[in-house]
C-alpha positions in Angstrom: 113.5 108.1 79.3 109.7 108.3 79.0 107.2 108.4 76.5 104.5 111.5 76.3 100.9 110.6 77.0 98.7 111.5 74.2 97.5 115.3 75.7 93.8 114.3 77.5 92.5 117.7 76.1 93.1 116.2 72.6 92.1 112.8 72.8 89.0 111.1 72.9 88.0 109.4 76.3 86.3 106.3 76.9 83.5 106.4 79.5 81.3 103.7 80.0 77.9 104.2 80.7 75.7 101.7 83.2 73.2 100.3 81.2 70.8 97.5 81.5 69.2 95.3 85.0 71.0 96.4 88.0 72.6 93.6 88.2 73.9 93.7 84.3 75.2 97.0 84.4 78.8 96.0 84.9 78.9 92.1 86.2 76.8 89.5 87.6 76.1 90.9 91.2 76.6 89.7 94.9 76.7 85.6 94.3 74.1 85.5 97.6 76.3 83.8 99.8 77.4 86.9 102.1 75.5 88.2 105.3 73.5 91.4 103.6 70.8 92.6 105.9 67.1 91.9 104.3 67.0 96.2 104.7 69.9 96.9 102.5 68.7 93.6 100.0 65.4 94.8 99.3 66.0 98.3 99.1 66.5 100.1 95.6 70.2 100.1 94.6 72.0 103.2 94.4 72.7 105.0 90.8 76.1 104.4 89.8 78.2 106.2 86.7 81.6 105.0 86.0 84.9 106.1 83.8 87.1 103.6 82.8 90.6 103.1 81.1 90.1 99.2 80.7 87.0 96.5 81.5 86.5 95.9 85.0 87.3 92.9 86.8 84.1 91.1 87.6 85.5 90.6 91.3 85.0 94.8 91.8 82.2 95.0 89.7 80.8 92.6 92.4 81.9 94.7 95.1 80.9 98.1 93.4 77.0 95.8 92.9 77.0 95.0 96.9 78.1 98.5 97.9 75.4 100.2 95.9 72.6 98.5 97.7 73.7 99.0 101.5 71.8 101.3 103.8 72.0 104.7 102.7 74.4 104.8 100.0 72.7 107.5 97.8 75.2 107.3 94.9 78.3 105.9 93.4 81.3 107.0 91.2 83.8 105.0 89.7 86.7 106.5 88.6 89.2 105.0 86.0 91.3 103.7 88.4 89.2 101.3 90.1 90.4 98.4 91.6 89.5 95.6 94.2 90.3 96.4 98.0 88.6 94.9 101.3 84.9 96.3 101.3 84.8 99.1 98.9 86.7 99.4 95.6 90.0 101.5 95.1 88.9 104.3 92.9 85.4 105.2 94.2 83.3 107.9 95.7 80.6 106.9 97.5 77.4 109.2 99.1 75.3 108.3 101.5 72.7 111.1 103.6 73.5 110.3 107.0 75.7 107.0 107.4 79.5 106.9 107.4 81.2 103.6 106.4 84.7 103.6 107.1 85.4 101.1 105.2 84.6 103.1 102.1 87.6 105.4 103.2 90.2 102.6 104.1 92.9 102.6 106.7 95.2 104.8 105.4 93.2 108.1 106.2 94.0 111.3 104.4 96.2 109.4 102.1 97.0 111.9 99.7 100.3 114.1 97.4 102.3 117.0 97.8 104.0 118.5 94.9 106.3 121.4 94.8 109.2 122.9 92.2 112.7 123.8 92.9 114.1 126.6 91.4 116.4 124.4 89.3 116.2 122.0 86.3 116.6 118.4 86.5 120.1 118.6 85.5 121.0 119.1 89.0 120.4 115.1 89.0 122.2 114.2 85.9 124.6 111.6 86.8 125.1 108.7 89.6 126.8 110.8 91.8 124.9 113.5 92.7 121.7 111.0 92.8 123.4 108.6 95.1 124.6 111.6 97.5 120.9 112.8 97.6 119.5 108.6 98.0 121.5 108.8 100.7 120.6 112.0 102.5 116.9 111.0 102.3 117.4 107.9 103.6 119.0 109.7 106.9 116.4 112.1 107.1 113.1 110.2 106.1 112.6 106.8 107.8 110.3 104.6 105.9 108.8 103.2 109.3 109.7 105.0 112.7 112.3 108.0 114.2 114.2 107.1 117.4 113.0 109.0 120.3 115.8 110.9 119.6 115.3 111.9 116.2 111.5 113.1 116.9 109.6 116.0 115.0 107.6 118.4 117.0 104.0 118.0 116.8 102.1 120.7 115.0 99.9 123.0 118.0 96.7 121.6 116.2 97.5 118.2 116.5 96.8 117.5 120.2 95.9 113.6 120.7 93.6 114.6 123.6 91.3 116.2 121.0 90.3 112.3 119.5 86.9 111.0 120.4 88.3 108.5 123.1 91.1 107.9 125.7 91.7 104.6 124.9 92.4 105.8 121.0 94.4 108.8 122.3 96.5 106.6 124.0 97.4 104.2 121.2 98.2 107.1 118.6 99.8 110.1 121.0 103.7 107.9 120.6 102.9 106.4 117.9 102.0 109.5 115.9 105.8 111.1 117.3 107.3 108.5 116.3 105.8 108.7 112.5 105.5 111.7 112.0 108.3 112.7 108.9 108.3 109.2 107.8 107.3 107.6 104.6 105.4 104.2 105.2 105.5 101.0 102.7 103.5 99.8 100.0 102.9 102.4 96.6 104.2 105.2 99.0 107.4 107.3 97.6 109.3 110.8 97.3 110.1 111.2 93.8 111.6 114.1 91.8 110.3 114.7 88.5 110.9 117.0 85.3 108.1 119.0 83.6 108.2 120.2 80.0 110.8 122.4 80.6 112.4 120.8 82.5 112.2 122.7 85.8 112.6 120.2 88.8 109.9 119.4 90.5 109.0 117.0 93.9 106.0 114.9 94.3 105.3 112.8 97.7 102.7 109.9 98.7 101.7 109.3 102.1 99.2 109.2 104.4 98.2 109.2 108.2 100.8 105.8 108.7 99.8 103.7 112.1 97.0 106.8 113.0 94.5 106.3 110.3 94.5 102.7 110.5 93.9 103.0 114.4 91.0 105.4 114.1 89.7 103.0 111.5 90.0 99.9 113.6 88.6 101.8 116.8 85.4 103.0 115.7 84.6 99.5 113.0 85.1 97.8 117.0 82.0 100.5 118.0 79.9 100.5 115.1 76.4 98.6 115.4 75.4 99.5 112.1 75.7 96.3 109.7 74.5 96.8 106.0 76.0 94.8 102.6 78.7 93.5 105.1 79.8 96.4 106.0 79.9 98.2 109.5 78.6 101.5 109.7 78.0 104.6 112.1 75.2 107.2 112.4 76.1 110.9 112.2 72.9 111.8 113.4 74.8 109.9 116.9 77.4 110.6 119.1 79.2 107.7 117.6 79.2 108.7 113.9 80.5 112.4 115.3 82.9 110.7 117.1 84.5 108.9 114.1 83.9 112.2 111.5 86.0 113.9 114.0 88.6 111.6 114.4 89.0 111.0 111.1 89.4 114.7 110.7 92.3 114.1 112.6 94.2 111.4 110.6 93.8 113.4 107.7 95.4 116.8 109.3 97.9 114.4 110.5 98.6 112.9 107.1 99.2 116.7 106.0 101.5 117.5 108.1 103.6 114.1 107.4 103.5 115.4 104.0 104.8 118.8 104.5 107.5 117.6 107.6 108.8 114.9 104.7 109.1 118.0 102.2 110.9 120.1 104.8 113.0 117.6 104.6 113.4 117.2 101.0 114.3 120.8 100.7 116.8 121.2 103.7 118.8 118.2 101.8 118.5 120.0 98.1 119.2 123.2 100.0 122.5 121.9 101.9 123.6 119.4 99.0 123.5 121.7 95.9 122.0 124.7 97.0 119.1 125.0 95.2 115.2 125.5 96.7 111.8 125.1 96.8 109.2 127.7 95.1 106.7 127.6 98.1 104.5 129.6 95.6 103.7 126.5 93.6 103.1 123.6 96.5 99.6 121.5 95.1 98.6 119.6 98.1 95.8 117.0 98.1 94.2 113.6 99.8 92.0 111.1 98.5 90.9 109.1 101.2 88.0 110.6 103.5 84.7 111.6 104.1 83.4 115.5 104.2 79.9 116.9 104.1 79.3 118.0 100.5 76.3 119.6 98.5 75.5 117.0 95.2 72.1 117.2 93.9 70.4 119.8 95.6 71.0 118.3 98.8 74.3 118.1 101.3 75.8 114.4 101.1 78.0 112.7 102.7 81.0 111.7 100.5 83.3 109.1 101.1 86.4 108.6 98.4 88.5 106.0 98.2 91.3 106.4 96.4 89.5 108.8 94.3 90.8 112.9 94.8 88.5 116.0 94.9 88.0 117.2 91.8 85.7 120.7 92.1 85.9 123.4 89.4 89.0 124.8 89.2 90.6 122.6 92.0 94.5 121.7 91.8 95.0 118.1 91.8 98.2 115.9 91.7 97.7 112.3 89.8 100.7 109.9 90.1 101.7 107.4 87.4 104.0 104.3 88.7 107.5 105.4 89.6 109.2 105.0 86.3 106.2 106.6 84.4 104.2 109.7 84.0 102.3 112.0 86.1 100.1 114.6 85.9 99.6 118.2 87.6 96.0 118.8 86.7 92.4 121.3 87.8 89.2 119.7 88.7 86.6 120.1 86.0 83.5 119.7 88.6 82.2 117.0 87.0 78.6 116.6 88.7 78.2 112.9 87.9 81.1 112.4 89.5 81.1 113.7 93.0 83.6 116.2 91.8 86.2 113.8 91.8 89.0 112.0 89.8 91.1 109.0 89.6 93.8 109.3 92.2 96.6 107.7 90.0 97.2 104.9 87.4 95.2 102.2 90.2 96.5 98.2 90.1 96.7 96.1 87.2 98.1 93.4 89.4 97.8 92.7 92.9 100.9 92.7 94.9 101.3 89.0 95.0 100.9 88.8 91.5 103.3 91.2 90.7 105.9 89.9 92.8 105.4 86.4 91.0 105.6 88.0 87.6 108.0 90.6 88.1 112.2 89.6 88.6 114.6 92.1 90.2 115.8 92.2 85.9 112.2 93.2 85.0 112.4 96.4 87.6 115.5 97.4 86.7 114.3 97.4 82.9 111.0 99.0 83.6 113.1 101.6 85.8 115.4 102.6 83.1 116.6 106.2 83.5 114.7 106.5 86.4 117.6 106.9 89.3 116.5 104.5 92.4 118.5 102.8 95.1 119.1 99.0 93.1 119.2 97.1 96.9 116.0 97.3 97.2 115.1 96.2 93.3 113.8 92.3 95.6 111.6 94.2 97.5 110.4 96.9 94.6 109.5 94.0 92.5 105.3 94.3 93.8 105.7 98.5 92.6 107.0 97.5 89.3 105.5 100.0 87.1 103.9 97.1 84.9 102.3 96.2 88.3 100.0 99.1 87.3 97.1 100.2 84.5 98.9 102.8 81.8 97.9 105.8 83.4 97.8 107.5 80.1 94.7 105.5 79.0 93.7 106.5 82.7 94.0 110.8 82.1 92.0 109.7 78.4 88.7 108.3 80.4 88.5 111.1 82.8 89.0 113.8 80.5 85.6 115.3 81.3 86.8 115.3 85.2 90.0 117.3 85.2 92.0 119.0 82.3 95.6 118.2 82.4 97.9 121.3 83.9 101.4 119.8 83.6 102.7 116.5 82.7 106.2 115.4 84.0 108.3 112.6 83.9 110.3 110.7 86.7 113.9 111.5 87.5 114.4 110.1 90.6 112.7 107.7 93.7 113.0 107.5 97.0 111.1 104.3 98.9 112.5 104.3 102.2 114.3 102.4 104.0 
């Protein structure tokens, strides 16, 4: 059903080191033709270290080049997973002293994984059967877009729209955030039950903040007056960058709790379909897109990740593969160098559009072999193919120095929504 990774505690890594002229550490830099401000041009580019599983495409080397000398950006990391995005890279953590850039978090705020086990082995999903009854009960019980209003979850108490920066933005996430909350969203998000090496049954969700996050995001780039390396930006040391730290406080408690309504879920319908539930004791929660006040260096920095999830000493961590490939339960090493901080999963190898051009429904289905999944939606699946993505194997090899590997498992079924 799966092959096992060469153990990351065993094998050598590869991490590259910069070396060189700024501009030659990784790729030729910024080709000169976008709007950088003379400030952020002339200023000293920031120091960058990066881990990677393969070479880097010179289109996010460029990016990662033109990030590192805006305003205020004190540092970069790269993790292994890196790949191009709008703005800022996929797989970076980025510091700065007193800016925020929210386009060095993304849209999908708080974007992050839940894992928890059952107290039963995968068996309990061993033929078509019992994995099309339990398909099917997810798909009545986690939308992959909106509830009805009469299908709602309540709100959790700490969630209260009025406590966003601005009417205007309560307003435009108070239903929208009713109506989402419990559902999965689109893209590389999925619920997906996996088996670890002995074969205890385990669940693993991605999700985020769905239409919240990307408001917040939208609202405050509107307000921002800050322009450096084509980028907007906000300063904390104003009403304006409090504003947006707080609000995207909010999208990522909000993501949380999407995560843990969709698990409630999860376990009512493994609870009421074969009687079996979850081991509360060993929930692993994480995010990997935000921006939180942390000490680096002697000093406290600002650090914005990506796609890249906190990786302090000792911190639990969850690091997807592609559905129909490994993944990895694993502890924060505290890698200085690297802003405490990891690879968030096996990252892109192929953009969406290129996947679905070099992926048929016949290529998902192979790639997806013994992995249960709904087969209507092998048209759509194509782009999540899990060719579409780098080996995450070689990924967990670079960043051995930044986490140590607690648990590998290996898909049983996946659940994409509907």
């Amino acid at each position: 059903m799966s092959i096992e990774p060469n153990d990351p505690k065993t094998s050598s890594h590869r991490r590259r080191e910069p070396s060189g002229s700024a501009a030659g550490r990784y790729a030729a830099g910024p080709s000169g033709t976008e709007p950088v401000e003379s400030a952020a041009t002339c200023r000293a580019p920031a120091p960058v270290k990066i881990w990677l599983s393969m070479p880097m495409e010179s289109s996010a080397a460029k990016a990662i080049e033109r990030v590192r000398r805006a305003d205020d950006v004190a540092y970069i990391a790269v993790m292994p997973d890196v790949h191009l995005a709008v703005d800022v890279c996929v797989g970076t953590a980025t510091a700065t002293r007193r800016l925020v850039y929210p386009s060095a978090v993304g849209g999908d705020i708080g974007c992050g994984m839940l894992a928890v086990a059952f107290d039963a082995g995968a068996d309990v999903l061993r033929d078509a059967a019992r994995a099309g009854a339990l398909l099917r009960a997810l798909g009545e019980r986690i939308p992959g877009q909106r509830r009805s209003r009469r299908n709602t979850m309540p709100m959790p108490r700490d969630l209260r729209a009025d406590d966003l920066s601005h009417p205007s933005l309560a307003s435009m996430i108070r239903d929208e955030a009713a109506l989402q909350l419990g559902t999965l969203g689109g893209g590389n998000h999925f619920v997906e039950f996996q088996a670890d090496g002995m074969d205890q049954l385990w669940l693993m969700i991605h999700s985020g903040s769905r239409a919240a996050g990307q408001a917040v995001k939208a609202h405050h780039l509107a307000r921002a007056t800050i322009r450096s390396a084509s980028m907007m930006a906000l300063d904390t040391g104003e009403d304006e960058g409090q504003a947006y730290l707080n609000d995207q406080q909010w999208a990522r408690a909000y993501a949380h709790a999407n995560r843990l309504a969709m698990a409630g879920q999860v376990t009512a319908a493994m609870k009421e379909r074969f009687n079996v539930s979850a081991v509360e004791s060993t929930q692993i929660t994480c995010d990997h897109n935000h921006v939180q006040p942390e000490p680096h260096f002697g000093q406290t920095l600002l650090v914005h990740r990506k796609g890249a999830m906190p990786a302090g000493a000792g911190q639990g961590g969850v690091v997807p593969g592609s559905m129909g490939t490994l993944s990895y339960h694993v502890e924060g090493r505290g890698c200085a160098e690297a802003l405490n901080s990891s690879a968030h999963g096996a990252g892109r190898l192929f953009s969406r559009a290129a996947a679905r051009e070099r992926f048929t429904r016949h290529d998902l289905r192979q790639q997806m072999q013994g992995v249960w999944f709904d087969p209507r939606m092998s048209q759509a699946l194509r782009e999540e193919a899990p060719k579409s993505y780098k080996d995450v194997r070689a990924v967990m090899r670079a960043q051995g120095e930044l986490v140590k590997v607690v648990r590998t498992l290996r898909p049983v079924m996946v659940y994409k929504g509907r």
